[in-house]
N, C-alpha and C positions, 0 to 999 in steps of 0.2 A: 437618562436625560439630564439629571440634577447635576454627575458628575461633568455632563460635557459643557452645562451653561458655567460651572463652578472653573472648569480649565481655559473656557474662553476668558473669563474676569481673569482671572493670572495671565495669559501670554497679554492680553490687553494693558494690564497694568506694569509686564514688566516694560512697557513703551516708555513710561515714565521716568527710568531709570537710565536710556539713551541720553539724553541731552548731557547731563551731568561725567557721564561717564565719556563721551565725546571729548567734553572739554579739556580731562584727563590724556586719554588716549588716544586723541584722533583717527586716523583710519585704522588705527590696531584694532579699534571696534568693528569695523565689518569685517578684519580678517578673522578675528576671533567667533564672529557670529556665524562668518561661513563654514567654516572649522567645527562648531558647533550643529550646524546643520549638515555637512557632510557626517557624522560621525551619528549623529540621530537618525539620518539615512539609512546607512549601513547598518544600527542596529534594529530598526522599526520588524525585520523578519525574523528575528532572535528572540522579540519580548511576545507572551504567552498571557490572555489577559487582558482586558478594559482598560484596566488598573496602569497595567505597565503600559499600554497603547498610547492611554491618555495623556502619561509623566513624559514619556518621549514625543508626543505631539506637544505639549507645553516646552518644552525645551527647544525643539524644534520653533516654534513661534519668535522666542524667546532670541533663537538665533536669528531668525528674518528678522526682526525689529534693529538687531543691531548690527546686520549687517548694510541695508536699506536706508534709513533715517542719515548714518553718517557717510557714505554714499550720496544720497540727494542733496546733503547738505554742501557735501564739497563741490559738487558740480555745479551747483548752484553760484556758490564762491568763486570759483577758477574759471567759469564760463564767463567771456567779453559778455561784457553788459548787449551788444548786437544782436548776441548768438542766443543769450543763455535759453530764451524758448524755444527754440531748435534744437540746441544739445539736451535738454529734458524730452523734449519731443522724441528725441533720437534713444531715447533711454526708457523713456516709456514704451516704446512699439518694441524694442527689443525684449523688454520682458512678457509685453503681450504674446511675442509670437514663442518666446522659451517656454511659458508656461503649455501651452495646448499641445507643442511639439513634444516635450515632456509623458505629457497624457496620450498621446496616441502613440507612443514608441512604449508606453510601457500600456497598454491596451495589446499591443501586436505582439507583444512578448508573452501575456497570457493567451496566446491564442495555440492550441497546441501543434497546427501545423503550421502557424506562420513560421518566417524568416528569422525571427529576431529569436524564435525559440531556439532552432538548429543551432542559429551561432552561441548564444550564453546558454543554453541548459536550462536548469533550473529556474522558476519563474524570480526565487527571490533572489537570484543572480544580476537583476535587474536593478535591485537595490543598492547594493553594492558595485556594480557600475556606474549609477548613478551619483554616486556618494563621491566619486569622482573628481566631479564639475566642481561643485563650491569646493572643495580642496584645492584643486587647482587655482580655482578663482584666488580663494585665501594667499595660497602666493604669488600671483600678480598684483595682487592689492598690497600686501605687505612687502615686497618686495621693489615692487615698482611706485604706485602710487605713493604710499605711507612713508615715502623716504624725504620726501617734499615735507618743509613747513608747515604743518597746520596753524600753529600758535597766534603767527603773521597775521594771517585772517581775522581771525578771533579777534586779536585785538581792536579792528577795526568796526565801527556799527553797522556796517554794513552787512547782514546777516547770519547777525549775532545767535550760537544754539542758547537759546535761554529755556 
């Protein structure tokens, strides 16, 4: 219990280390963070251990914060001032519904006569399909996204990452 309250204060604090690192890197930060979370995916069924469980859930953390934080921030920025609660709106329900669909595709994957066993195998095959998605993500955001301006923004007060 001591360890898991001790890895929540670490991915909690590595929050604090987005903003600054934003201002640096603009969306190289969420590609990097998704990068970091697909690759903590894939290894989550490999590590043997609390210990190891833990350091890769903190990494894992570590990578949502910065993929998320510089992500909201830009949408925020590049949404018409009209829209922008709609487009967060539209971005929020999208991870609401990633998150559960997530959970029940990898619930049915442990199921040993479900569908989703037949097709991948192995339960921690899941994993590794999974690990997938933010990779993928990672280069549509770097690729696409991250080719644009960030700087531009920034320099204006108007939703300044401080």
């Amino acid at each position: 219990l001591q360890a898991l309250f001790v890895a929540c204060i670490l991915v909690a604090s590595t929050a604090m280390f987005v903003p600054p690192l934003s201002r640096r890197w603009g969306l190289r930060c969420t590609s990097l963070g998704m990068a970091i979370s697909a690759v903590t995916l894939a290894t989550f069924p490999l590590a043997h251990g609390a210990a190891s469980w833990l350091l890769i859930r903190f990494c894992s953390g570590a990578g949502c914060a910065l993929s998320l934080i510089p992500l909201e921030t830009f949408l925020s920025q590049r949404s018409r001032p009209e829209r922008r609660t709609e487009t967060l709106a539209y971005y929020a329900v999208a991870l609401t519904l990633a998150g559960p669909l997530g959970i029940a595709l990898g619930n049915a994957h442990f199921d040993p006569a479900g569908w989703l066993t037949a097709l991948l195998g192995s339960p921690r095959n899941a994993f590794f399909v999974g690990a997938g998605f933010p990779l993928l993500a990672s280069f549509v955001v770097q690729y696409g996204l991250a080719r644009e301006s960030w700087h531009e923004e920034i320099a204006t007060d108007r939703f300044r990452i401080s």
